[in-house]
Phi, psi and omega in degrees: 000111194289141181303320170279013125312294178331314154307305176333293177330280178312332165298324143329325188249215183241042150277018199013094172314111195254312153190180193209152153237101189291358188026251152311342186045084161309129175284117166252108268199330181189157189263173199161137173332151169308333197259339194273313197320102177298185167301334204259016200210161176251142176231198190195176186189128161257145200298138199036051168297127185291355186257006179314308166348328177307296190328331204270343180279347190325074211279010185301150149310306182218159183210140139266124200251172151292156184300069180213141182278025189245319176316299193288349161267345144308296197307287175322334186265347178279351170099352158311155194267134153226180174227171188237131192217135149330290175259084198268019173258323152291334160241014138310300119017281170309313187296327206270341165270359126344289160276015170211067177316124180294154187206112138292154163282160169316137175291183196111190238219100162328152152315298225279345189276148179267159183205141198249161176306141166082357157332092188257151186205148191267205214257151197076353167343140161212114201257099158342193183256126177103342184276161210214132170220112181295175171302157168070344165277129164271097191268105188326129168356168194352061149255195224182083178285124169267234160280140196046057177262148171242109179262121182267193186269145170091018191256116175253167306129078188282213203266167182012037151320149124233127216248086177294149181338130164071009185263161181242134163208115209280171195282151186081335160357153172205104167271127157279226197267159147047041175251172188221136171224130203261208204276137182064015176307120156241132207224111147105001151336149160286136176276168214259063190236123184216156179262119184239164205249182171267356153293341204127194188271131179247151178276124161257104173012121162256062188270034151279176184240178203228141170223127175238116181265203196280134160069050186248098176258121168264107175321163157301130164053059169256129218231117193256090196257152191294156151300121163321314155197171194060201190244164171258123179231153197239102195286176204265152196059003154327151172242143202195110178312160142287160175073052186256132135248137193234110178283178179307110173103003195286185199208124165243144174259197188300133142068076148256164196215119190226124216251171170309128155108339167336157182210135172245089188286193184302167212321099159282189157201142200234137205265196179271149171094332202287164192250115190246114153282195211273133177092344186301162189219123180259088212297164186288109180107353179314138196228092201256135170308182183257152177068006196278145171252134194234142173263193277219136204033054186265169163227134167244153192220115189086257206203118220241117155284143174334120160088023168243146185278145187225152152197187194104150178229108032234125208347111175237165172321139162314296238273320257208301201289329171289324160260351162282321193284314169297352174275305193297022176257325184278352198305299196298335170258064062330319212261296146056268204283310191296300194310310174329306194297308179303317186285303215273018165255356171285297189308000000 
């Protein structure tokens, strides 16, 4: 796809297109790193990107830049076609679905998949080779089952779903619109609920749903558990990693975004927006604000006001967690010094 199609394109979308030079208007065939990048690929540089230094070495065909004329005169004197975008990470992203369209199969229903009474399935559907869909459950218009997907019964399925190979999503389940659940996912497990006795652990029923709203992607082998009663809910646009566990009873808002190895225990609650990076861990009942960033193994606890940043275990301000951190390498000549300090206030 020759580069000035590429423009066209982006004035369409909301990467906000500011102005381009096409130089050869390079025929471009697929995106790639700035070091990697043939004649034949698009690259991208976000503003004060650490890898600008790259550009002058650059073999790309085309770059998309941040608004700056010192980027755009690089670019030009090596003779690349470039465009200048507000968001030039949003619209690489546009360019790479552009030049790599999803191709679906034709709809319909594999031989080989099972579908139990009461089955309902909308219009355009596409059922793999293998799928197992129990009673009573409905799968919404153009969704797209892939092969050994296990659908339990009572499960509904909303509209442009895509459910990838081998994931299970358990009874009572509810999927909205436009969501993606990847491979080994499971939605709507038993929560992790045992009572315990003078015998040992009595099990308590986990006869709650798992509600997933619209435009929610749930990672590979990332695991969503049902409630003993009432519900587990996953606000609309969330994001969710792989190898992610979220228990029984959390509460997610809205466009929150949870990185790998996350752990949520039973009922949290997660405000809109928040960012849980990889490993973080969300103690049980725990009540994290809206917009809050927890960094990378913090454990949280109690209760995090809105908008604030963390890390650390157990969880403190980032800017507190940062001048703590730069102390622990010294702690052994301080304890040292302090001892040094201690004999000569005895003597």
């Amino acid at each position: 796809m020759h580069f000035s199609e590429l423009i066209n394109f982006l004035q369409q979308g909301n990467s906000g297109l500011e102005s381009h030079y096409l130089a050869d208007d390079p025929d471009l065939v697929s995106g790639a790193s700035l070091d990697q990048a043939n004649p034949n690929q698009i690259s991208f540089l976000e503003k004060d990107n650490s890898l600008s230094s790259q550009l002058d070495k650059s073999n790309a065909g085309a770059i998309l830049l941040p608004p700056s004329e010192d980027l755009r005169a690089i670019a030009e004197q090596k003779g690349l076609a470039w465009a200048v975008l507000t968001n030039p990470r949003l619209g690489f992203a546009e360019v790479l679905g552009k030049l790599h369209p999803e191709k679906r199969p034709l709809s319909g229903i594999h031989p080989t998949s099972v579908l139990e009474e009461g089955v309902v399935i909308g219009d355009n559907v596409t059922i793999g080779p293998r799928v197992f869909v129990g009673k009573g459950s409905r799968i919404g218009s153009n969704s797209f089952i892939h092969p050994g997907v296990v659908i339990y019964q009572n499960v509904e399925v909303g509209e442009d779903n895509e459910i990838h190979a081998n994931a299970v999503i358990q009874k009572g389940t509810y999927l909205g619109k436009r969501c993606v659940v990847h491979s080994n996912a499971v939605i709507g497990s038993e929560g992790f609920g045992f009572v315990p006795t003078e015998n040992g652990w009595f099990k308590m029923p986990q006869t709650g749903v798992v509600v997933i709203e619209d435009d929610v992607e749930i990672g590979c082998g990332s695991t969503i558990d049902r409630p003993s009663v009432g519900k587990t809910l996953i606000g609309s646009g969330t994001k969710i990693d792989n190898l992610v566990q979220i228990g029984h009873g959390v509460t997610t808002g809205k466009r929150c975004a949870l990185a790998s190895q996350v752990g949520v225990a039973g009922g949290a609650q997660l405000g809109n927006g928040v960012i849980l990076a990889g490993q973080v861990g969300v103690a049980n009942r725990a009540v994290i604000g809206d917009q809050v960033i927890a960094s990378s193994k913090s454990g949280l606890h109690g209760e995090i006001k809105p908008g604030q940043v963390v890390s650390g275990y157990p969880a403190i301000p980032n800017v507190l967690w940062l001048r703590c951190s730069a102390t622990f390498s010294k702690l052994p000549e301080i304890a040292k010094a302090l001892r040094k300090l201690q004999k000569e206030l005895h003597n």
